[in-house]
C-alpha positions in Angstrom: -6.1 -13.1 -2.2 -8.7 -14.5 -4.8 -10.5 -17.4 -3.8 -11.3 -20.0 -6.6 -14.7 -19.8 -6.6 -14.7 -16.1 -7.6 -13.3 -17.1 -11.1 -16.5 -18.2 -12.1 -18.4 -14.5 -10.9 -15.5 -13.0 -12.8 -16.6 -14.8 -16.3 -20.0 -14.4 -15.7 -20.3 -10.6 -15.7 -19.1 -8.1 -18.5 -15.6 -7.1 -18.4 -16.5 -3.3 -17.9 -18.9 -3.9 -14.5 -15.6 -5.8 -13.0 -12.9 -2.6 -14.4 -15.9 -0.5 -12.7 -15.7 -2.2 -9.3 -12.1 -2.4 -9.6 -11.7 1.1 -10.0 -14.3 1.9 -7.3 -12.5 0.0 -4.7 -9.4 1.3 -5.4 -10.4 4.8 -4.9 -12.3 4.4 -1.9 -9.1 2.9 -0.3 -7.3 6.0 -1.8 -9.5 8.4 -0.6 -9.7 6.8 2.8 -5.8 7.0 3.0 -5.8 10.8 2.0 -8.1 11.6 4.9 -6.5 9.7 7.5 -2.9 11.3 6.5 -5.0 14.7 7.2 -7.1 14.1 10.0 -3.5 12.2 11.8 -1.2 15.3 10.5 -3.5 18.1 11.4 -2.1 19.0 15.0 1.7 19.2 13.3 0.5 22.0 10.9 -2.1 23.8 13.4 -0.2 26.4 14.3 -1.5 30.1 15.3 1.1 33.2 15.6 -1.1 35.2 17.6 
């Protein structure tokens, strides 16, 4: 959710500083999703044949 006064930041700053923090954000969240489906799936793939 945007808030209205953010607008104005938006218009203030070059177009390629907000696609940057955009993108920055976006894959932080992804990354962060990645290793919490690894760390929580671990135990169902740990498995030892000895």
């Amino acid at each position: 959710m945007i808030n209205f006064t953010s607008e104005d930041v938006y218009d203030a700053i070059p177009t390629i500083v907000t696609t940057f923090v955009a993108i920055i954000a976006k894959i932080s969240i992804f990354v962060f999703l990645l290793e919490l489906v690894h760390y929580t799936s671990k135990p169902l793939f740990d498995m030892d044949f000895s």
